[in-house]
C-alpha positions in Angstrom: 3.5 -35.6 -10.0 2.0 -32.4 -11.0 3.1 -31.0 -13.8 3.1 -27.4 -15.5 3.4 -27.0 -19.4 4.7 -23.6 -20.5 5.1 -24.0 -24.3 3.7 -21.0 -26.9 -0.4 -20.7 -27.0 -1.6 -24.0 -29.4 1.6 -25.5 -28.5 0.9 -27.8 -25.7 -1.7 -30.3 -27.1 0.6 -33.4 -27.9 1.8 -33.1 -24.2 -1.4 -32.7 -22.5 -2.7 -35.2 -24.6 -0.1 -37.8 -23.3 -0.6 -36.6 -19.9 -3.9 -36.8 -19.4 -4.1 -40.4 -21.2 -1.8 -41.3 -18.4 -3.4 -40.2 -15.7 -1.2 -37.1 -14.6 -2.5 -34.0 -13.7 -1.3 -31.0 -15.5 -1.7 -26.9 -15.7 -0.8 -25.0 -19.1 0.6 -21.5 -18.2 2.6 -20.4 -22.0 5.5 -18.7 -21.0 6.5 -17.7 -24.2 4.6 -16.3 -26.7 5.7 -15.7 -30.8 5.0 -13.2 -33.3 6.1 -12.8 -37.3 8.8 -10.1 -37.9 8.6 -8.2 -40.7 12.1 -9.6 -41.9 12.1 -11.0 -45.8 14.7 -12.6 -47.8 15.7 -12.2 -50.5 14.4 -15.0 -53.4 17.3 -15.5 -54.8 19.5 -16.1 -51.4 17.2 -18.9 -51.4 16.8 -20.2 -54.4 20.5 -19.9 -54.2 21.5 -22.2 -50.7 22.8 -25.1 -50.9 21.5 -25.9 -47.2 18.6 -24.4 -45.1 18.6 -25.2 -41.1 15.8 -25.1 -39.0 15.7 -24.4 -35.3 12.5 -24.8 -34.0 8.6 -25.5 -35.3 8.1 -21.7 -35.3 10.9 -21.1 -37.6 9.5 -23.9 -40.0 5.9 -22.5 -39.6 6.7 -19.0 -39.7 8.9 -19.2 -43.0 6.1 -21.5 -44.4 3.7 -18.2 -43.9 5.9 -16.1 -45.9 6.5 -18.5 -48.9 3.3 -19.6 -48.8 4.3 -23.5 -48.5 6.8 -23.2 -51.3 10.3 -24.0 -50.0 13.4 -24.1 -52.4 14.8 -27.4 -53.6 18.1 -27.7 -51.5 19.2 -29.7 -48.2 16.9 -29.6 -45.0 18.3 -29.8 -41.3 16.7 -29.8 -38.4 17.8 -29.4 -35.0 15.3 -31.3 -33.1 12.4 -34.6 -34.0 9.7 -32.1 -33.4 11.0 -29.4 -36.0 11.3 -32.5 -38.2 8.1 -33.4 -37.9 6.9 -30.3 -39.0 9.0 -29.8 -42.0 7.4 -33.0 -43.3 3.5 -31.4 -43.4 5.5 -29.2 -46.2 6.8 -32.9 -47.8 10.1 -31.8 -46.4 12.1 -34.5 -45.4 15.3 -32.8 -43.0 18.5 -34.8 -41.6 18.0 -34.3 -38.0 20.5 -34.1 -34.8 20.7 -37.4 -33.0 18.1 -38.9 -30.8 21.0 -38.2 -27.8 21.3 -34.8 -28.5 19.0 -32.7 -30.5 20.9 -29.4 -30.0 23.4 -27.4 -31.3 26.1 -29.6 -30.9 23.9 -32.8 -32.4 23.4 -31.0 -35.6 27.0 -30.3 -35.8 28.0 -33.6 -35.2 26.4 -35.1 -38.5 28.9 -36.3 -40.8 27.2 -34.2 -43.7 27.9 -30.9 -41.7 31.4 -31.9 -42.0 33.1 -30.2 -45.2 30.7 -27.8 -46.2 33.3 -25.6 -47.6 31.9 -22.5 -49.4 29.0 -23.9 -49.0 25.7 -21.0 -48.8 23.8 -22.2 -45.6 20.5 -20.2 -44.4 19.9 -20.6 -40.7 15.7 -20.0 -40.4 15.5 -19.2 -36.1 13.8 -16.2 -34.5 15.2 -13.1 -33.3 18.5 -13.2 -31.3 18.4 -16.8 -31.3 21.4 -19.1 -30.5 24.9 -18.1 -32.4 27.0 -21.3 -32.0 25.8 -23.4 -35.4 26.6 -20.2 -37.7 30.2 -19.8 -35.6 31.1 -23.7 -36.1 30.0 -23.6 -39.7 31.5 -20.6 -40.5 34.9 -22.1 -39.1 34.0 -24.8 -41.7 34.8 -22.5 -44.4 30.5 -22.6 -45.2 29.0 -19.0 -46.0 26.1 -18.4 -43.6 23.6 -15.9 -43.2 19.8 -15.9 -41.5 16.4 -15.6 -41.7 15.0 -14.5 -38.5 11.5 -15.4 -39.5 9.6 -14.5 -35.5 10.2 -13.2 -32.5 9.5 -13.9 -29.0 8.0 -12.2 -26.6 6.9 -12.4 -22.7 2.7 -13.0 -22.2 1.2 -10.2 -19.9 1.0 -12.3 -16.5 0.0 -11.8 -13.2 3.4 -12.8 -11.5 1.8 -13.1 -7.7 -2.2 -14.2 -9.6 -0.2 -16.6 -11.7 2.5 -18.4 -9.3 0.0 -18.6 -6.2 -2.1 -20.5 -8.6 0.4 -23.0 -9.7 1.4 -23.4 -5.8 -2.2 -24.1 -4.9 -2.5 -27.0 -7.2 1.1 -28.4 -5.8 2.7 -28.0 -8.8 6.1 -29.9 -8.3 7.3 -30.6 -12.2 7.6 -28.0 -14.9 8.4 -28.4 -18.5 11.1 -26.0 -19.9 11.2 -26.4 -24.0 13.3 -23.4 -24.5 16.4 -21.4 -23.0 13.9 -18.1 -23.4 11.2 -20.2 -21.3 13.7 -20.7 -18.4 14.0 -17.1 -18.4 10.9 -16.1 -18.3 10.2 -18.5 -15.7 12.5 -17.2 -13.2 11.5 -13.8 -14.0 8.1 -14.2 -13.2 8.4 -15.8 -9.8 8.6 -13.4 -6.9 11.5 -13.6 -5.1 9.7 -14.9 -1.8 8.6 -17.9 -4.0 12.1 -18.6 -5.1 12.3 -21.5 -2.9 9.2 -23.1 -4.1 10.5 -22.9 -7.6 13.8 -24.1 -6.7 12.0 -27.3 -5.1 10.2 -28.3 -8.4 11.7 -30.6 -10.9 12.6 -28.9 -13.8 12.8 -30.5 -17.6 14.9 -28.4 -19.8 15.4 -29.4 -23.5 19.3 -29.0 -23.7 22.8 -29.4 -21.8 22.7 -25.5 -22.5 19.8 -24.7 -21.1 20.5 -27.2 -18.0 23.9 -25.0 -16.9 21.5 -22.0 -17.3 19.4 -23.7 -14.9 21.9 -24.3 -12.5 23.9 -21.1 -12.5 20.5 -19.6 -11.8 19.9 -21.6 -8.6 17.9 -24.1 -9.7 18.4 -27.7 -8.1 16.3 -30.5 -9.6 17.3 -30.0 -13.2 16.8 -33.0 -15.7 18.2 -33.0 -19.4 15.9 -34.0 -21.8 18.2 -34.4 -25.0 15.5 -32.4 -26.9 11.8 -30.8 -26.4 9.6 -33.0 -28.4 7.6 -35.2 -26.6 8.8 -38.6 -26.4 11.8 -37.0 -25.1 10.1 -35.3 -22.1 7.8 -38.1 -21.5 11.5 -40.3 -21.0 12.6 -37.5 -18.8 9.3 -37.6 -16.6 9.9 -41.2 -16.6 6.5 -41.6 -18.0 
């Protein structure tokens, strides 16, 4: 097994780290990179919610930037362990989607997400993220608005440089954390290389992003139930 980690620049240590210790050889190519929007709220839309959710580290670092560490006193949420984690450096302590499904659907499924009528929720993501927590809540009768707190964009790569390097060192694994990642990924392989990339094993973080996967011609697609990484470790049978 050779595997290729593709998470943000400065986000790939924990991984490599396990990795390494047992023995498997890796490349880290970030497929994704992140940058702070210019995007404020409001203090008192804050101060004011009775429930913030959290859907990735960035969102929890990248709010952290702009309130300089000092988040209101309400509800947390978290959609996976790893954004959990983070909101603890801030002594945060979130409710978190199930260890069998740290999505979308996992954070709805918690029984405190249940009748949250009229409730004010902020959802902290990036740009553009994912729309289906703020429909299902909104169905619950919960008022919802966002903070889109980053966005993501595309590194400058090489496509031919860059996929002839991972082919020479028989890459045959590669870590997907992210729906944007995928994406990204099979926009940056030439399409004479198709087949190569459609012969690796791909770990995705979500039953969402494994259908993308498939409907884009991917074969070996395994569903992590989340991107932190116990989760892939269990998914790389490591």
């Amino acid at each position: 097994m050779k595997v290729l980690l593709t998470r943000p620049e400065g986000r790939n240590q924990a991984m490599a780290e396990q990795l390494k210790n047992k023995g498997v050889d890796f490349i880290v190519t970030p497929l994704l990179a992140v940058a702070a929007t210019l995007s404020p709220i409001e203090a008192h839309q804050l101060s004011q919610a009775d429930s913030i959710i959290f859907i990735s580290t960035n969102a929890v670092h990248f709010a952290a930037q702009s309130l300089k560490g000092q988040f209101p006193n309400c509800r947390y949420y978290a959609v996976g362990q790893a954004t959990a984690d983070a909101l603890t450096q801030y002594n945060i302590q979130a409710e978190v989607a199930p260890e069998n499904s740290q999505d979308s659907e996992g954070l709805l499924s918690l029984s405190s997400l249940a009748e949250i009528q009229h409730q004010r929720i902020i959802i902290v993501r990036g740009v553009g993220g994912r729309e289906t927590i703020a429909e299902k809540l909104t169905l619950r009768q919960a008022k919802v608005n966002y903070w889109e707190v980053y966005q993501r964009v595309m590194p400058k790569l090489d496509a031919q440089s860059v996929c002839s390097h991972w082919q020479a060192a028989q890459i045959d694994t590669i870590v997907v954390t992210s729906g944007e990642v995928l994406v990204n990924l099979i926009n940056l392989v030439p399409k004479e290389l198709f087949a190569w990339l459609q012969s690796c094993h791909i770990i995705v973080p979500s039953h969402r992003v494994e259908q993308r996967a498939k409907t884009a011609g991917l074969c070996h697609v395994t569903n992590a139930n989340g991107a932190n990484t116990q989760a892939v470790l269990q998914a790389l049978s490591l």
